[in-house]
Every structure is written in structure tokens, then in C-alpha cells.
C-alpha positions as CSV (number, residue, x, y, z in Angstrom):
1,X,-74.6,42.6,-88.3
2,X,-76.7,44.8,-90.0
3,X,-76.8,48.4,-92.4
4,X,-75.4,51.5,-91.0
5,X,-75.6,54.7,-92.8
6,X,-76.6,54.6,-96.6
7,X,-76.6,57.3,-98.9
8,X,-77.7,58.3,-102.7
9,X,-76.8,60.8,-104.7
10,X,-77.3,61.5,-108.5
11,X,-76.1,64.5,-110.7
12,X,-76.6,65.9,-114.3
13,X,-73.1,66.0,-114.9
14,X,-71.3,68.6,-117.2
15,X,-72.5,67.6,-120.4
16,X,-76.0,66.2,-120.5
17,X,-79.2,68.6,-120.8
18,X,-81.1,65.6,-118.4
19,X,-80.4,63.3,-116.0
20,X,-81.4,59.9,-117.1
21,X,-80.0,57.9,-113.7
22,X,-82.7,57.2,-111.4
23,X,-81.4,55.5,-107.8
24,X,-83.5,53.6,-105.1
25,X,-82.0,54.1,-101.0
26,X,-84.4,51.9,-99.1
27,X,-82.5,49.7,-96.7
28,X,-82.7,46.3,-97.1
29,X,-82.8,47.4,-101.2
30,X,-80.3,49.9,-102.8
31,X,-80.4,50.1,-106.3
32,X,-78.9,52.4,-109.4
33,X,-80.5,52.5,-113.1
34,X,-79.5,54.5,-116.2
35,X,-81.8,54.9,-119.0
36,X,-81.4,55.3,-122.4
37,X,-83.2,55.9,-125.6
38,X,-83.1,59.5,-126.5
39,X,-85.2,62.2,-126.4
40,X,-87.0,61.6,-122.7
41,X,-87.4,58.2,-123.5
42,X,-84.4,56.7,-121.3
43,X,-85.2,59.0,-118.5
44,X,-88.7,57.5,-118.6
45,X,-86.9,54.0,-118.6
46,X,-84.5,54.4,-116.0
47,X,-88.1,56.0,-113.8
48,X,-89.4,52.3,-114.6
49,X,-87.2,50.5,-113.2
50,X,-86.6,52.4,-110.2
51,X,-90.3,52.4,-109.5
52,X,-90.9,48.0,-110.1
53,X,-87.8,47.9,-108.3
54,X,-88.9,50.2,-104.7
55,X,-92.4,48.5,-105.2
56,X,-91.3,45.2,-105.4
57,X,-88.6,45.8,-101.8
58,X,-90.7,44.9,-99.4
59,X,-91.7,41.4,-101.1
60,X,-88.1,40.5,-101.7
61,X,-87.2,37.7,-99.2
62,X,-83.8,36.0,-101.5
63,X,-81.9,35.7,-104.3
64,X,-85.1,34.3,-106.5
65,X,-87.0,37.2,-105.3
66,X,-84.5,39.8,-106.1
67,X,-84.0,38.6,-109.8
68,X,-87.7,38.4,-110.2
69,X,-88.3,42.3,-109.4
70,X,-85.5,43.3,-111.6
71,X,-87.7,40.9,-114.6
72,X,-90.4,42.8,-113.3
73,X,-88.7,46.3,-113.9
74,X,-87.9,44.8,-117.7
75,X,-91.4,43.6,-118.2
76,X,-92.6,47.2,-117.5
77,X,-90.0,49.1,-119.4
78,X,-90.6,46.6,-122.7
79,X,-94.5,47.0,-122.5
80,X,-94.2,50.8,-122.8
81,X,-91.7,50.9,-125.7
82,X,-94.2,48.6,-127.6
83,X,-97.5,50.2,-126.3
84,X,-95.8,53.6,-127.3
85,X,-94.5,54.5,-130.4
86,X,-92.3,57.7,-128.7
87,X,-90.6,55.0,-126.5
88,X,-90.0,52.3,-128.7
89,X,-86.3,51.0,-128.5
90,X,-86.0,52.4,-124.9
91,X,-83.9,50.7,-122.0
92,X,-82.1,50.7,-118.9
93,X,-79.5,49.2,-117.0
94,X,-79.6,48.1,-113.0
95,X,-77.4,47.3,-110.3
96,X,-79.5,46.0,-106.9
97,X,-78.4,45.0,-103.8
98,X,-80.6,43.6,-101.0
99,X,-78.8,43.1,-97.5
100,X,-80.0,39.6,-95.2
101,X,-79.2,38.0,-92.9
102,X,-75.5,39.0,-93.0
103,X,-75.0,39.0,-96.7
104,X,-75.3,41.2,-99.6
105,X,-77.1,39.6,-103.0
106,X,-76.4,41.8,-105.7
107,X,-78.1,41.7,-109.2
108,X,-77.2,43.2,-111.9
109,X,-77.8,44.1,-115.6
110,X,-75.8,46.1,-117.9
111,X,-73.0,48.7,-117.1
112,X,-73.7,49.8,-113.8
113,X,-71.6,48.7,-111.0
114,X,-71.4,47.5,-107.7
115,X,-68.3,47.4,-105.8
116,X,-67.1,46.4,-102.1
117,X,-64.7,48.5,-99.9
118,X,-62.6,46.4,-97.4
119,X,-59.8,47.1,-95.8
120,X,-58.5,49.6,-97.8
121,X,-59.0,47.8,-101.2
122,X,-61.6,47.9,-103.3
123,X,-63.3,44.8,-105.4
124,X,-65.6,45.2,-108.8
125,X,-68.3,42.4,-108.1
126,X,-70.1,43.4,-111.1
127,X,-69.3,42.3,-115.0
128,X,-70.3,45.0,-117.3
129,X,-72.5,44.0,-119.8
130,X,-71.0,45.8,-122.8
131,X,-68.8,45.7,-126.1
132,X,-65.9,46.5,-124.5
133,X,-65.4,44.5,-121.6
134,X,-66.3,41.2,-124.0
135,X,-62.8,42.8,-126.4
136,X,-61.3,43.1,-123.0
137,X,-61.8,39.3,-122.1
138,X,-61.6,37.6,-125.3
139,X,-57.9,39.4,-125.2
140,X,-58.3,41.4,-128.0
141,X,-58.2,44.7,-125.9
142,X,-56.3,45.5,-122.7
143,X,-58.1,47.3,-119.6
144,X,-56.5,50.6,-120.5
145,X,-57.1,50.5,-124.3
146,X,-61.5,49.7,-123.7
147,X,-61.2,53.0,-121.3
148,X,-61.0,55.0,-124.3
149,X,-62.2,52.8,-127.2
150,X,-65.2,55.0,-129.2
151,X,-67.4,52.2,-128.5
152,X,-67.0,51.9,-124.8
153,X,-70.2,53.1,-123.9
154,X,-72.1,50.3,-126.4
155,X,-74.2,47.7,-124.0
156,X,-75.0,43.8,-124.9
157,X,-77.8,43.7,-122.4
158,X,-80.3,45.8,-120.7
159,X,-83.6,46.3,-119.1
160,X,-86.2,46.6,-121.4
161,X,-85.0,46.0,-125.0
162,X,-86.4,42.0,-125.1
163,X,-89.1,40.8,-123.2
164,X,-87.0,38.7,-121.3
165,X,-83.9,39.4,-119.8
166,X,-81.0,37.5,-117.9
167,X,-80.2,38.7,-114.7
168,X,-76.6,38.2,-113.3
169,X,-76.4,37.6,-109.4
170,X,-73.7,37.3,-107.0
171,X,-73.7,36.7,-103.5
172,X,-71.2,38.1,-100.7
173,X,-70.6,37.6,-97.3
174,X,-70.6,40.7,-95.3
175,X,-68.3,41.8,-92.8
176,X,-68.4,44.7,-90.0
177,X,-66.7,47.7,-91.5
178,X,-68.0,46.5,-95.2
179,X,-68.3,49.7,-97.6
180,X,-70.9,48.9,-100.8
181,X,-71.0,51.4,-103.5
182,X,-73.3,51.4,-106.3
183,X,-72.6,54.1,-109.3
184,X,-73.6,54.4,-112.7
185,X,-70.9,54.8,-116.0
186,X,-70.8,58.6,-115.1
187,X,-68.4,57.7,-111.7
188,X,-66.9,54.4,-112.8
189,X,-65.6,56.1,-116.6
190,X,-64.6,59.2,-114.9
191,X,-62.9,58.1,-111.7
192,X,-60.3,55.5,-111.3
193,X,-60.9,52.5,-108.5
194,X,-57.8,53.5,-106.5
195,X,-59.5,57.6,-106.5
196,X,-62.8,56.4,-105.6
197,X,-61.2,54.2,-102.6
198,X,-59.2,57.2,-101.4
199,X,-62.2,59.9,-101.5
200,X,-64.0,57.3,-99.2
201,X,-61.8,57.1,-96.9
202,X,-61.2,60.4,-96.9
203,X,-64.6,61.5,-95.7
204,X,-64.1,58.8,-93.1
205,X,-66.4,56.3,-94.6
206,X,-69.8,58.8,-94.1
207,X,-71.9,57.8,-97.7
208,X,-73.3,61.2,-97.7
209,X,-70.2,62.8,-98.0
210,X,-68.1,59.9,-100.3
211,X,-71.2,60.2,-102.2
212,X,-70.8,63.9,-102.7
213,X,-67.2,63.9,-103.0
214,X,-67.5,61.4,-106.1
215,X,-69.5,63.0,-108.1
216,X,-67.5,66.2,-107.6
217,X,-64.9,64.3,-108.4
218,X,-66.6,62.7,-111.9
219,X,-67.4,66.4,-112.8
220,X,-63.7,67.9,-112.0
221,X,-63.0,65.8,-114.7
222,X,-65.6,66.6,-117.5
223,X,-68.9,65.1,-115.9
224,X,-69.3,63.5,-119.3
225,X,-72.6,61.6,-118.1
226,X,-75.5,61.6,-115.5
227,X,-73.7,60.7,-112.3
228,X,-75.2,58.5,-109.5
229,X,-74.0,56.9,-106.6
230,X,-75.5,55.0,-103.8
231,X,-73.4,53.9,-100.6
232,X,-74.1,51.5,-97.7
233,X,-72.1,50.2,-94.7
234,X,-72.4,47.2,-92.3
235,X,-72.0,47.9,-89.1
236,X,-71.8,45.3,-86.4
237,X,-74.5,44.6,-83.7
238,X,-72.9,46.5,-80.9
239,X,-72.0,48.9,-82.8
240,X,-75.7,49.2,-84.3
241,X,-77.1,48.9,-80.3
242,X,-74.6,52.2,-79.1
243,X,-75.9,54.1,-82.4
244,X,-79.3,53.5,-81.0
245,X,-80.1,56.1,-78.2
246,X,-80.7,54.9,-74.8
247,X,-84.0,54.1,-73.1
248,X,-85.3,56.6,-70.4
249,X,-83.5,56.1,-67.0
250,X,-86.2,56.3,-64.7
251,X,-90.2,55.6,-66.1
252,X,-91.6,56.6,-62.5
253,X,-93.0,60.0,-62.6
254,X,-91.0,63.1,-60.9
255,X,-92.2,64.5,-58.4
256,X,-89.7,67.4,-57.9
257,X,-89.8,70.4,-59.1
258,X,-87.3,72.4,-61.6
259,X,-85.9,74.6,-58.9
260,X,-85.3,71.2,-56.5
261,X,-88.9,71.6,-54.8
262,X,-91.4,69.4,-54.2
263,X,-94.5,69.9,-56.9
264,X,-97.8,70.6,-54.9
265,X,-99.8,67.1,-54.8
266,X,-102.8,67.9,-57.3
267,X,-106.1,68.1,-55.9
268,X,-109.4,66.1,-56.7
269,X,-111.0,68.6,-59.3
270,X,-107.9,70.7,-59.9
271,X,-106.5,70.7,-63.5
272,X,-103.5,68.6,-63.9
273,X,-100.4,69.9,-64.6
274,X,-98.5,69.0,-68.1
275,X,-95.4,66.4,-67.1
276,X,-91.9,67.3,-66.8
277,X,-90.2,67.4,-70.4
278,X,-86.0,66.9,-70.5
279,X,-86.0,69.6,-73.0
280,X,-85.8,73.5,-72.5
281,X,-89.6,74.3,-73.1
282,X,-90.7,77.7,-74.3
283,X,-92.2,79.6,-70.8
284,X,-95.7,78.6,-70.1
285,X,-98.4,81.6,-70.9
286,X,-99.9,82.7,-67.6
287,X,-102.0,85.7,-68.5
288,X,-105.8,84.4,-68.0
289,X,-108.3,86.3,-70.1
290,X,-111.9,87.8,-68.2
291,X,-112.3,88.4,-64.4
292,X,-113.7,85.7,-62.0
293,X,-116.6,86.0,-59.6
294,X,-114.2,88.1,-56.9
295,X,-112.8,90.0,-59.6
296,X,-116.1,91.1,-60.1
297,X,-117.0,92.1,-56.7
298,X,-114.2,94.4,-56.5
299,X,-114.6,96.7,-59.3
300,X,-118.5,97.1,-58.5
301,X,-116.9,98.1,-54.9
302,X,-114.2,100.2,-56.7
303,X,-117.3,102.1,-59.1
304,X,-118.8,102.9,-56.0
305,X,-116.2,104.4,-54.3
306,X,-115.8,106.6,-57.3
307,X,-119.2,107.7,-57.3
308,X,-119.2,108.8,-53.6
309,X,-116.0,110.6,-54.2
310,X,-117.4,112.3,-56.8
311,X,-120.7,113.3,-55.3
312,X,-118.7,115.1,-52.4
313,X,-116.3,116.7,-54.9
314,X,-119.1,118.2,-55.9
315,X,-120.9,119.1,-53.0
316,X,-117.9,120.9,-51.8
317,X,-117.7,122.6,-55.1
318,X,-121.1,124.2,-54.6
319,X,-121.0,125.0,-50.7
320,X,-117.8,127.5,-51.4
């Protein structure tokens, strides 16, 4: 099993002057941040950690690794809000996933959110880290009443804001057809779970265009924040191996011509003809430029000719 098509996509939204989200599409590593901290201050952040995090990809070999580059991404982000003053109090929030061997490891801080696609039905893997969703577990707030509380948007953890940071991870065992979406508050408080489910499959599953489709969707109804998705799939190994195109039937070189002919054997000292290409190649140039030695014979002949013709046009000219 391995990634299929992945896709990312981020938007301004209807209501914001800047987008804050940052995203990272870099199979094995798919990652969404938001920023806050006014001003350009939690654009900046949200640039942070999308930057530790696509530098820190390649060295991410497991679930240790993977929380280690998102501490990495909140050492950077706090060391610039203390270093500078116009920055201070500046954070972000991250969702990662990194794909091996089969499974998906998914880390996560804040109120970005991950979610899994499978047979029709869609699964949250993510807890947001916010106000809300604590009111919504301790019972003191249903589901529907936090997704229009005033203070729904208040976090309890980010990237950035203390020098350390706890990281929340969850594994999950991947599965040929598996849909992953990533998205930042701008999709998951404008569009429903069962909408976002039903725009995927609507676009038959392509990322680029249940990408585009949701934040359309977020926007159609107010776009109230920065909008960002990312989507992967997991495809199976065949199904990877037919995606792949095949190797060249035949390696030997051919000897026949376009028209069916057989090419002219190429002699010692002769210039070598270009090989064969399977595409329709633009027609080959051949005007030569200058005369060659017998070219050169026969317009000396040619200028002499002239000249006798010319002398006995004249000749006969004066004799009458």
C-alpha cells in the first residue's frame, strides 16, 4: 500500500484581509497550520511552522520523530515572539500526518483537524484543543450548542505560545481506498462532516477537486476564515504499479524506417542519424547553408558561359 494522489489547497475566505493558513503537500508528510496573533504576526507563525515542519520531512522516520519536528516548529515560533517585540504573543496550530509502512501517524496541536474517509463515512481522529470542545466533554455544552458559542474559536493549546508544547499523536491503520483530509477551522466551522463526505465523493475521490469543491463550499457559506485543505489517498500496490506507465517494449534499436523501409546502414565517417522518437517530431530542417566544392565548380562553369554569350551578343551587334 502506498499514497495516491494528494492535494492542498488554501483560500482567504470572505472575510479576512490575509490568509494566515499555511499547508505542507510533500508525500510521506502532509501538514495544515493556522496562525494567529494579529497584525502579520500569525501569518508569520503559521510560515514557521510550515517551514520546521517541510525541513524536518525527510528526517522523520516514526512517531518520535514526527512529534519532535512539530516541537521543533514551536521552538521556532516562541524564539521569534520573544526575540521580537512585533511578534510577541504569536502562535499557531498544526495537524501532521506522515504515511509508513501502511499506516498514517497523525500529530496534532490545536484546532485543526484531521479526518479519515472510509466507506462512505467519515471519522474526526483529531481532539480540538479549544474552550469549547472541553464545555462539550465535561457535559456542560452539547455538540450543537459549542458550534455557535461566542467563544468557539478560543484555543487551550498551540504552537508557539510556551516554550514547550504537548503534542497529541494517534496512529491508524491504513486501508486501500483510505481518504485523509486535513483542514483548518475555516472548512470544519463552515461545513458539516456529512457535506464534506458527500462533496468528496462527488468529485469521485480526486483531492484536487474535493479540495476545491470545499472551500467553495466554506465560502458559499460566508468564508468566515482562511480556508485550507489538504487531501491524500492510499492506494493499493497494484493499483499503484497500473498508475505507473509501462516500460519500453522493445530496448533493441529499430532499424525500419517510418514509411516501413529499411534505414540505410550508416557508413564509417558518415554522421549518424538522431534515433527513432514514439512521438510526432517537428519536420527535420534540410536547407544546408554555403555551396560545397561541386557547387562551386558549376557556377565558375555557369559565369563562363555567360561571358561567351555575351561577347558574341556583342559581336553580332557590331557586325550588322
Amino acid at each position: 500500500m502506498r499514497i495516491g494522489r494528494a492535494a492542498g489547497v488554501t483560500d482567504t475566505g470572505r472575510r479576512r484581509l490575509r490568509n494566515e493558513d499555511a499547508f505542507v503537500c510533500e508525500p510521506p508528510l502532509f501538514a495544515v497550520t493556522d496562525g494567529m496573533g494579529g497584525a502579520r504576526a500569525g501569518q508569520l507563525a503559521a510560515e514557521l511552522a510550515a517551514t520546521a515542519l517541510e525541513e524536518g520531512a525527510s528526517a522523520i522516520d516514526g512517531v518520535d520523530a514526527l512529534v519532535h519536528t512539530v516541537e521543533e516548529a514551536n521552538r521556532r515560533i516562541w524564539e521569534r515572539s520573544v526575540s521580537d517585540p512585533e511578534t510577541t504573543g504569536m502562535g499557531a496550530v498544526a495537524t501532521v500526518a506522515l504515511v509508513r509502512d501502511g499506516t498514517v501517524a497523525i500529530g496534532h496541536v490545536g484546532d485543526s483537524r484531521a479526518y479519515l474517509i472510509r466507506g462512505g463515512a467519515i471519522e474526526q481522529l483529531t481532539r480540538d484543543h479549544s474552550l469549547v470542545a472541553e464545555l462539550v466533554e465535561s457535559g456542560v455544552l452539547t455538540p450543537e450548542e459549542a458550534e455557535h458559542h461566542p467563544q468557539r474559536s478560543a484555543i487551550t493549546r498551540a504552537l508557539g505560545t510556551e516554550p514547550a508544547v504537548e503534542v497529541d499523536v494517534r496512529t491508524v491503520a491504513g486501508e486501500p481506498g483510505d481518504v485523509f483530509l486535513l483542514c483548518s477551522d475555516g472548512l470544519s466551522s463552515m461545513v458539516p462532516d456529512d457535506e464534506v463526505v458527500a462533496r468528496v465523493e462527488a468529485t469521485g475521490r480526486d483531492p484536487e477537486r474535493a479540495a476545491e469543491a470545499l472551500v467553495a463550499a466554506a465560502n458559499a457559506r460566508g468564508g468566515e476564515d482562511n480556508i485550507t485543505v489538504v487531501i491524500f489517498e492510499l492506494v493499493g500496490d497494484a493499483e499503484a504499479e497500473e498508475e505507473e506507465p509501462p516500460p519500453p517494449e522493445d530496448t533493441q534499436p529499430d532499424l525500419a524506417s517510418s514509411d516501413g523501409s529499411p534505414d540505410e546502414p550508416v557508413q564509417d565517417g558518415a554522421e549518424p542519424q538522431p534515433p527513432a522518437v514514439d512521438t510526432v517530431a517537428a519536420p527535420v530542417d534540410t536547407t544546408h547553408h554555403g555551396a560545397g566544392a561541386g557547387g562551386r565548380i558549376a557556377a565558375i562553369a555557369l559565369l563562363a558561359a555567360l561571358l561567351v554569350l555575351a561577347v558574341l551578343a556583342l559581336y553580332a551587334g557590331i557586325t550588322r
